[in-house]
C-alpha positions in Angstrom: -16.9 21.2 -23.0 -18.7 17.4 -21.8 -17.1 14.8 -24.1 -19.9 12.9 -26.0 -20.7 9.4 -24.5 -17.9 6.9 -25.4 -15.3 9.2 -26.4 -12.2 9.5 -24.8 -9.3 11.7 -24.8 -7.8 10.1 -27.6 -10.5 10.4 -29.7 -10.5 14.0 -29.9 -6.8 15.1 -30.3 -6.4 16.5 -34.1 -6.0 13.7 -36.6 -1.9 14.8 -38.2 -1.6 14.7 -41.7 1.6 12.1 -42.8 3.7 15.0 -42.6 3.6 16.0 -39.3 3.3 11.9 -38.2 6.7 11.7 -39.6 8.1 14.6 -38.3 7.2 13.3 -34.7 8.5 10.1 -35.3 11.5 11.8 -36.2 11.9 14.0 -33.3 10.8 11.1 -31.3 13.4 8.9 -32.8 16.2 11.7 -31.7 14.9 11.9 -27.9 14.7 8.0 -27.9 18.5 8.0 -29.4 19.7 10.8 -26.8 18.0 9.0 -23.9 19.6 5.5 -25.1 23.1 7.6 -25.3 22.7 9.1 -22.0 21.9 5.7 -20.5 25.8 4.4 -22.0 28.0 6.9 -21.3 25.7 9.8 -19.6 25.3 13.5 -20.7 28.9 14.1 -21.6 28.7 11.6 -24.5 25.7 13.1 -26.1 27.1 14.6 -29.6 25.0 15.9 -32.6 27.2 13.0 -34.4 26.3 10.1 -32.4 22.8 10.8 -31.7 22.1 11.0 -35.6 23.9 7.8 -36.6 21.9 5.9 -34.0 18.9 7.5 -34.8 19.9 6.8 -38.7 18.8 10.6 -39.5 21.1 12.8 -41.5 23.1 15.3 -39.3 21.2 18.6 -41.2 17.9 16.7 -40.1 18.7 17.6 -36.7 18.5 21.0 -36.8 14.9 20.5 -38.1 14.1 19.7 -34.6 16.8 21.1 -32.2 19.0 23.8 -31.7 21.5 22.7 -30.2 23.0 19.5 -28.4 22.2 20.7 -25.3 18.5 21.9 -26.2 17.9 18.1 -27.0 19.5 16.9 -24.1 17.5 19.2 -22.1 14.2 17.8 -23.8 15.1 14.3 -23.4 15.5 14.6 -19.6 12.3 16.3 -19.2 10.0 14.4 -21.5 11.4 11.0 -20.0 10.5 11.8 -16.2 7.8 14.0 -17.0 6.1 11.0 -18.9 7.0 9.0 -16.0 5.8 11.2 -13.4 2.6 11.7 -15.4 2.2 7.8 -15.1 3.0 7.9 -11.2 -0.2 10.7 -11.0 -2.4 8.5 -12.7 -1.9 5.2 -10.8 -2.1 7.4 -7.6 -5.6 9.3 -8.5 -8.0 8.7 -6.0 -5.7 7.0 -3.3 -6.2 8.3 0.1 -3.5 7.1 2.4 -1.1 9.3 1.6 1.9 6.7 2.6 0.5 4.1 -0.1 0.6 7.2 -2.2 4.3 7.4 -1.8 5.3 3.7 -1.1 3.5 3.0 -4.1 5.6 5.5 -6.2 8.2 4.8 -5.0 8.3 1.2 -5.6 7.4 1.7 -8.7 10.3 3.8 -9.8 12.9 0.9 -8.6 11.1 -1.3 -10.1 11.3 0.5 -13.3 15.0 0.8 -13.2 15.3 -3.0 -12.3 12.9 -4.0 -15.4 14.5 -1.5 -18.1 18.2 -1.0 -16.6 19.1 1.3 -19.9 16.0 3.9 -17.8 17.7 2.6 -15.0 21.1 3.9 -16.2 19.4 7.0 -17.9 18.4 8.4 -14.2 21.1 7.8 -12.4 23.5 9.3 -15.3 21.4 11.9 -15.6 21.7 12.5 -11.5 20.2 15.1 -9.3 21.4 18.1 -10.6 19.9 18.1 -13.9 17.1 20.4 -13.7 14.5 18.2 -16.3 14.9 15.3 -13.4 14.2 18.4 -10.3 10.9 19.9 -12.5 9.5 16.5 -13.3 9.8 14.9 -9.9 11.1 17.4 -7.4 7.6 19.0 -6.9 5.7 15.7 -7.1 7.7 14.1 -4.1 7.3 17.1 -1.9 3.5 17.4 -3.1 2.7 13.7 -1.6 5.0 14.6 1.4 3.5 17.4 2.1 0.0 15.5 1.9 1.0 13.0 4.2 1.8 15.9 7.3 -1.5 17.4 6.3 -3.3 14.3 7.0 -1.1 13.3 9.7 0.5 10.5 8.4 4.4 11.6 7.8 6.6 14.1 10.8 8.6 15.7 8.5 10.3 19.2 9.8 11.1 20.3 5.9 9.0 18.9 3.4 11.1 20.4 0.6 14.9 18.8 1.9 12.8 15.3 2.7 11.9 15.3 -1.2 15.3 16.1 -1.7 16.5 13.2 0.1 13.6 11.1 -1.3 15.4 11.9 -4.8 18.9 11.4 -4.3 17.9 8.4 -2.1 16.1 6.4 -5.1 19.6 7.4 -7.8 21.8 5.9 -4.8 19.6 2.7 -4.5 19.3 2.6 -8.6 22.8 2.9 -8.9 23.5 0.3 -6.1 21.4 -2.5 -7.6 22.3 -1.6 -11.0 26.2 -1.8 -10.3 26.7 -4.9 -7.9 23.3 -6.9 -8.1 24.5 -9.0 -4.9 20.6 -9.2 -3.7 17.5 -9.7 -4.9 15.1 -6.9 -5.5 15.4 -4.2 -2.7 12.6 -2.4 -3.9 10.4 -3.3 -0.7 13.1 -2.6 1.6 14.0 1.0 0.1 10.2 2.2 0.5 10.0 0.7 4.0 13.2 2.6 4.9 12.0 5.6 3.6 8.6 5.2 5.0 10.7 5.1 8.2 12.4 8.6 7.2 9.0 10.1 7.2 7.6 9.0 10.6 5.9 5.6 10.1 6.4 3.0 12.6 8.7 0.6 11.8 5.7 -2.3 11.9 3.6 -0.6 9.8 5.9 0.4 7.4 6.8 -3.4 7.0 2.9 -4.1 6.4 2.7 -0.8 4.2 5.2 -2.3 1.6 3.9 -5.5 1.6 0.4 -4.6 0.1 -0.4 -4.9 -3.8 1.3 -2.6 -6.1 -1.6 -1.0 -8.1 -0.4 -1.4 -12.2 1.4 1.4 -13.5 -0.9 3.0 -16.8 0.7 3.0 -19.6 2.1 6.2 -21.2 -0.2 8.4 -23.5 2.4 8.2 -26.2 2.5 10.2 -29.1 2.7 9.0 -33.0 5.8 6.7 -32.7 
């Protein structure tokens, strides 16, 4: 169905009664407590306990909304980098070179972690072989990969273990920064290296990273 001149998405999503706004502020409140948690002490340190004390919700509450610990855990993970990569799509629409495409994204999530180190601490605690962190981003790095060898910009043998490396390749440089801080931002030098890994020349890649990072959109957030 056309939207109506001067509506937007927004506009038609079904107005919640107070009930349900409070319910989604409460399950929103948990998922902000478990992803604060993980950022501390990682997965292992999630209990029911700790996650309803710094939520300030009663312990039955929780139930209301999860099953389990690990059901929340596992929501966390994916609603954090799926909101994320939903952000990542957005600022991307409609660019063409498919290595600003991925230079841009990429710079964007090291800058991310360098900005908000308790996100920055959340991905690299969560690490590569949680599966929310593979769904969310996994298929969106090897979707711009695999964009850039159709258009001829990127030599990559295997588009899927290049996105692989793309992914454990950002945690590494997260972690780096976030542990030692001995430079300044290295979030132009990790995209030109991995611009590199792809099949850019080295010049260009240089130029590539130095071009204006479009704004990342905000998130379409739900009732806070």
């Amino acid at each position: 169905m056309a939207k109506s001149p001067g509506t937007t998405a927004a506009d038609e999503r079904p107005v919640m009664g107070r009930r349900e706004r409070n319910a989604l502020r409460t399950r929103n409140a948990l998922l902000r407590a478990a992803r604060e948690q993980m950022a501390q002490g990682g997965p292992e340190s999630v209990t029911i306990l700790a996650i309803t004390e710094r939520a300030d919700i009663g312990q039955g509450t929780f139930y209301n909304y999860f099953k389990s610990r690990d059901d929340l855990i596992d929501e966390a993970i994916l609603d954090t980098v799926e909101r994320l990569g939903q952000r990542l799509d957005a600022m991307s629409h409609g660019l063409e070179d498919a290595a600003e495409v991925y230079s841009f994204s990429l710079r964007h999530l090291m800058r991310t972690a360098l900005s908000d180190p308790v996100w920055g601490w959340f991905m690299v605690r969560v690490g590569i072989a949680q599966q929310g962190l593979l769904q969310a981003l996994g298929p969106r790095a090897a979707r711009d990969l695999q964009y850039g060898v159709d258009t001829g910009r990127f030599t990559v043998p295997d588009v899927r273990l290049a996105a692989a490396m793309t992914l454990a390749s950002v945690l590494g440089a997260m972690r780096e920064y976030l542990e030692h801080r001995t430079v300044g931002d290295p979030t132009d030098h990790y995209a030109e290296y991995l611009l590199r890994m792809v099949g850019i020349p080295p010049i260009e890649a240089h130029e590539i990273v130095q071009r204006p990072l479009p704004p990342l959109p905000d998130a379409v957030d739900d009732e806070d």
